[in-house]
C-alpha positions as CSV (number, residue, x, y, z in Angstrom):
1,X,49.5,-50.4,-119.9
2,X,49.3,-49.9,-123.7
3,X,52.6,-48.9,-125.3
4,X,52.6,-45.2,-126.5
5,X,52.2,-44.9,-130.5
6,X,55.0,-43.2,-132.6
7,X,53.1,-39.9,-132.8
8,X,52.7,-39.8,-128.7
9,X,56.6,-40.7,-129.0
10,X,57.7,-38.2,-130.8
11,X,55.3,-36.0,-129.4
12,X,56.7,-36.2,-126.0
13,X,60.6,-36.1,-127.4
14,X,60.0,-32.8,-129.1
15,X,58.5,-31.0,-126.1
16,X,62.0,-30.2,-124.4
17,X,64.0,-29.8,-127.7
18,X,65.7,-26.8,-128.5
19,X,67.2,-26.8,-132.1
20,X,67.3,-23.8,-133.5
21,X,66.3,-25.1,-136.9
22,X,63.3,-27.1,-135.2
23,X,59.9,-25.0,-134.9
24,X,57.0,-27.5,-135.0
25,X,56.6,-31.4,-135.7
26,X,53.6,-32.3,-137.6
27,X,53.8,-36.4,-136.9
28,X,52.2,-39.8,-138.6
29,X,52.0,-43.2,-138.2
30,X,51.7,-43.4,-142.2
31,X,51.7,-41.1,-144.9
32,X,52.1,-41.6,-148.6
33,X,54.8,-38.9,-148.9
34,X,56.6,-36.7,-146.5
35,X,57.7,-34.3,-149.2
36,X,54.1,-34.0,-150.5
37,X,52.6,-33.2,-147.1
38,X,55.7,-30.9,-146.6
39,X,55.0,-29.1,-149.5
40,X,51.3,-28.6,-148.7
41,X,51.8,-27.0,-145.7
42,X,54.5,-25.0,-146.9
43,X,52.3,-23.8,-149.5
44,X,49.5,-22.9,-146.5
45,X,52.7,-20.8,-145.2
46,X,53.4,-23.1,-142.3
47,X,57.4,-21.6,-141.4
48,X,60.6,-22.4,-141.8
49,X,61.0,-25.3,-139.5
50,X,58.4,-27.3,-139.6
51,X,59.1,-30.8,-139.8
52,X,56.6,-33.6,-140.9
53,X,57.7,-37.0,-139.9
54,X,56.2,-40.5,-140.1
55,X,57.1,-44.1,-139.1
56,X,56.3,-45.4,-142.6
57,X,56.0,-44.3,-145.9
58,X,53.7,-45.7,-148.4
59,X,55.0,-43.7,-151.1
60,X,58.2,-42.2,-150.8
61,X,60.2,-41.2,-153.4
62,X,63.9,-40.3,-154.3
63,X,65.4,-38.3,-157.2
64,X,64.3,-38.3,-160.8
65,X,61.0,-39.6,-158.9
66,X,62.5,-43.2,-158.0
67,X,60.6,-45.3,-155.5
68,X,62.2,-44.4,-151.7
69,X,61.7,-48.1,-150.1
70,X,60.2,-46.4,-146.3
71,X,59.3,-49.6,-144.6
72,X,58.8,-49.4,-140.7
73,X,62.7,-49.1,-139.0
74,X,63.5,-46.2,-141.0
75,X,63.9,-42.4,-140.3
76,X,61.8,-40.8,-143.0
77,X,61.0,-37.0,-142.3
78,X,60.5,-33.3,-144.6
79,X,61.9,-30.0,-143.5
80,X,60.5,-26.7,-144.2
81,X,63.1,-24.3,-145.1
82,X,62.8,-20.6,-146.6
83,X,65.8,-19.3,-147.1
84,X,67.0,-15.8,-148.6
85,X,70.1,-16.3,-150.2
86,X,70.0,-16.4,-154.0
87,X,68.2,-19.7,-155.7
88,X,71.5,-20.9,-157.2
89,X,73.0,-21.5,-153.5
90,X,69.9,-23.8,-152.9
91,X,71.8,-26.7,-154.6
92,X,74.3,-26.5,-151.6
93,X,71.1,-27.9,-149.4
94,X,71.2,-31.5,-150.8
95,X,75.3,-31.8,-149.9
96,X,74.2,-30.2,-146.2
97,X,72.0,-32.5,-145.6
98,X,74.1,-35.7,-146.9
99,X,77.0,-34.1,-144.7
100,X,74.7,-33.6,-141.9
101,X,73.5,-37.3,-141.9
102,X,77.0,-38.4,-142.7
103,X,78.4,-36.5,-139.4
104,X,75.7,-38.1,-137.4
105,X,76.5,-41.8,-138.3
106,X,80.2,-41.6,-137.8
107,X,79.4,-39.9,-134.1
108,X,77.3,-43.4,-133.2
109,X,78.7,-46.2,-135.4
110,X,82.5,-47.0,-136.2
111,X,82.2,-47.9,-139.4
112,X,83.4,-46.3,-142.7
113,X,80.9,-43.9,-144.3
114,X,80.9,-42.0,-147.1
115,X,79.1,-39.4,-149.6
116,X,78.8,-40.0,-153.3
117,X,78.1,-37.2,-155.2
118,X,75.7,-35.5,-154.7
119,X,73.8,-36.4,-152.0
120,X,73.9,-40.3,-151.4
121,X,75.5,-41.1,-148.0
122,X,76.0,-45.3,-148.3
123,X,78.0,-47.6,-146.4
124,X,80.5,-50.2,-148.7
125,X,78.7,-48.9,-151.7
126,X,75.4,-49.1,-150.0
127,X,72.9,-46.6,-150.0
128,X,71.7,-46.2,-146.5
129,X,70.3,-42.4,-146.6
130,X,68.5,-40.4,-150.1
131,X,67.6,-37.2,-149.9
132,X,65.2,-35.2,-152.0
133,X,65.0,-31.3,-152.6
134,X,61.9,-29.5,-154.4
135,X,61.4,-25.5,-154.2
136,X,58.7,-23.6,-155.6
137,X,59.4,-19.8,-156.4
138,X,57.1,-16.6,-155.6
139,X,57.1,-13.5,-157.4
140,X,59.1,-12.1,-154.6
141,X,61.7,-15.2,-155.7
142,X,62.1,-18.4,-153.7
143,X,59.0,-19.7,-151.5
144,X,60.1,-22.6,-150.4
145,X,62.5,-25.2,-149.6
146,X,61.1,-28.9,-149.0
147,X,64.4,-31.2,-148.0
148,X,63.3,-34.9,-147.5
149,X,65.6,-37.4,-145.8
150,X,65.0,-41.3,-145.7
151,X,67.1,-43.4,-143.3
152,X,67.7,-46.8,-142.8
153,X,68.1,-46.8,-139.6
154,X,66.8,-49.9,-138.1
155,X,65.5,-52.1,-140.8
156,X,65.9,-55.5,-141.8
157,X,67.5,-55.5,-145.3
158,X,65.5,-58.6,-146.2
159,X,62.5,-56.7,-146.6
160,X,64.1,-54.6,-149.5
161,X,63.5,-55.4,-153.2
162,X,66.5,-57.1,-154.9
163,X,67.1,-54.2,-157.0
164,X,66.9,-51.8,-154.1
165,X,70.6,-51.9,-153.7
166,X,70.5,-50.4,-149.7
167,X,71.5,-51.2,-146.6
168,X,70.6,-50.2,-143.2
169,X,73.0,-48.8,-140.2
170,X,71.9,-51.6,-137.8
171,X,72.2,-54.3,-140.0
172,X,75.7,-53.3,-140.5
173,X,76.7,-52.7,-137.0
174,X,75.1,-55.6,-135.8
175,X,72.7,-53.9,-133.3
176,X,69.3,-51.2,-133.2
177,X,70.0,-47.7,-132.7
178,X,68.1,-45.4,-130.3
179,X,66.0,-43.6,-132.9
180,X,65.1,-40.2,-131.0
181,X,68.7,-40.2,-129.7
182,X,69.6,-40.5,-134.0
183,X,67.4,-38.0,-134.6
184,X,68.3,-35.4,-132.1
185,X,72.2,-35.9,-133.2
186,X,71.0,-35.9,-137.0
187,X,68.9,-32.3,-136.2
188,X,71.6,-30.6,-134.1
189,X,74.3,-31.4,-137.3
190,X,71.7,-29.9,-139.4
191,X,71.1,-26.8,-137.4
192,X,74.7,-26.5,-137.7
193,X,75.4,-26.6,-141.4
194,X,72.3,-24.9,-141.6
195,X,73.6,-21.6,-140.0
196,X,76.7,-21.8,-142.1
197,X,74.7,-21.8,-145.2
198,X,72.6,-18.5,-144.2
199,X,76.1,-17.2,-142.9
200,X,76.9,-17.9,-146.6
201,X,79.5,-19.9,-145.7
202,X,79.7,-21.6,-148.2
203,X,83.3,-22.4,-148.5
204,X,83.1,-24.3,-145.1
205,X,80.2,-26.7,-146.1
206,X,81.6,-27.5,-149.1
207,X,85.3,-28.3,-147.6
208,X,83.5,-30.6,-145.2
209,X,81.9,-32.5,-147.6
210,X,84.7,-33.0,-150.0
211,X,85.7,-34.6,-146.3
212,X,83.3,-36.8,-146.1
213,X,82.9,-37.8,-149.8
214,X,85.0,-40.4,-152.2
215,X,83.9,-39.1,-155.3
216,X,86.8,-36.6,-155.8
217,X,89.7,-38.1,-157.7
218,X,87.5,-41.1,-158.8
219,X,87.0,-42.2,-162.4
220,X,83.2,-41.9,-162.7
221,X,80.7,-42.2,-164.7
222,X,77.6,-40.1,-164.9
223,X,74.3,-40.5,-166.5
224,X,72.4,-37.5,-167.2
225,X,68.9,-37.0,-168.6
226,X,70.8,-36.3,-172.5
227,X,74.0,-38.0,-172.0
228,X,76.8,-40.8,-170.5
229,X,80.0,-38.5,-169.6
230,X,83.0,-40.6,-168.2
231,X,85.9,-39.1,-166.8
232,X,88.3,-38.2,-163.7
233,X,86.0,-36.8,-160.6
234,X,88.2,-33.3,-160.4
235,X,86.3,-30.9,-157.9
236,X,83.0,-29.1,-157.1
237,X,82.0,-26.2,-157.9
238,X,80.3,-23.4,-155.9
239,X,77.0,-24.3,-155.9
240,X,78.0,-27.5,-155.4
241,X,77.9,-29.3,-159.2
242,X,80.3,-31.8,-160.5
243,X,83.1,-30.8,-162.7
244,X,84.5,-33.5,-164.8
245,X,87.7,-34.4,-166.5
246,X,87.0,-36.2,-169.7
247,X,89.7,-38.4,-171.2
248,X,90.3,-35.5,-173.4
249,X,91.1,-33.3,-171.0
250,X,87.8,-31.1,-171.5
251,X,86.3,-30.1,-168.1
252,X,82.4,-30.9,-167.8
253,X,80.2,-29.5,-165.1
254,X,77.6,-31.6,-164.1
255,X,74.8,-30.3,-162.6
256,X,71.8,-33.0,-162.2
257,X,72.6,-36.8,-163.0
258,X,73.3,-40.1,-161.5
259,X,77.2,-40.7,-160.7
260,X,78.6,-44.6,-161.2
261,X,81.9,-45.3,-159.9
262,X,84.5,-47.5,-162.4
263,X,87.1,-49.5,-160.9
């Protein structure tokens, strides 16, 4: 008997599943881009919900368009998402979902995880999860939400590039996870935080991930597209930017950039 493919997998996993967040799976074996596809449908009006998921990506991508290494092991999927609340809450989405995936690892693996600011969940300093967030507005305000998630689940970090500094959550636990039992886990802690968010509970979300993150109270550095700012790590704000300390005791708030730890 032939072994089923990913798409009849995943097919047969999301025929019992009730997650509220969870409306349809649209599934590949390979796809250039998760996001893109997401974003395509989303434009067709496909609902909030929708999820488009793939075994492989051939050309995923990160933040500030970085390459998103998606060989086969990892957990690569693009959530539809409409929301109503005003368009500067949709920042909070990127922390959700790093909390979300956060919350999901520590319920399977006994090791020390953690979320640097914003969004990047890594393990010792390792990235192990990046998310990526592109909205388009109408002229009735926001259309859409696309919120892309890449995993390394199960993937051999020898495959990476050398200066894809990653790991993956079964090289550091030693063993393979069960990737639909990951998933379910990962989708249930997203409904969760999801509901807060339209509950505009905002407050909540962002106390759990000050939880679950070690950038808070660390001496950082952060590059942003005009600028290097170095300073003391002193809070978030409410829709979920960086506010820094500088050694001059100004208070920067940091909205997009890439945050560097100093020891």
């Amino acid at each position: 008997m032939n072994e089923k493919s990913f798409v009849e997998e995943t097919q047969d996993f999301s025929k019992n599943l009730d997650i509220g967040i969870v409306k349809k799976f649209v599934v590949f074996n390979e796809i250039s881009s998760t996001n893109v596809k997401a974003k395509e449908l989303a434009q067709k009006g496909e609902p909030e919900g929708t999820i488009v998921l793939s075994e492989i990506q051939k050309n995923g991508r990160g933040r500030f368009d970085r390459i998103w290494e998606s060989p086969e092991g990892g957990l690569y999927f693009s959530i539809i998402l409409r929301p109503t609340c005003k368009s500067d809450k949709t920042t909070l989405l990127p922390l959700l979902a790093a909390l979300s995936v956060c919350k999901t690892i520590k319920s399977v693996c006994d090791i020390p995880v953690a979320i640097k600011w914003p969004n990047d969940v890594h393990i010792g300093g390792k990235k192990v999860c990046g998310i990526l967030l592109e909205s388009e507005s109408s002229k009735d305000g926001l259309g859409y939400v696309v919120l892309g998630m890449g995993i390394n689940l199960n993937i051999d970090i020898d495959v990476f590039s050398k200066d894809f500094v990653a790991t993956s959550i079964s090289h550091e636990i030693g063993i393979k996870l069960d990737y639909y039992g990951f998933l379910k886990k990962l989708l249930l802690n997203l409904d969760y935080y999801y509901r807060l968010f339209k509950e505009e509970k905002y407050n909540n979300i962002l106390s759990e991930w000050k939880k679950n993150s070690d950038t808070i109270g660390k001496r950082v550095c952060i590059n942003t597209s005009s600028e290097k700012i170095e300073g003391k790590a002193f809070d978030v704000d409410q829709s979920g930017f960086l506010i820094i300390e500088t050694d001059s005791s100004e208070y920067k708030r940091i909205t997009s950039g890439d945050c560097f730890y100093i020891e």
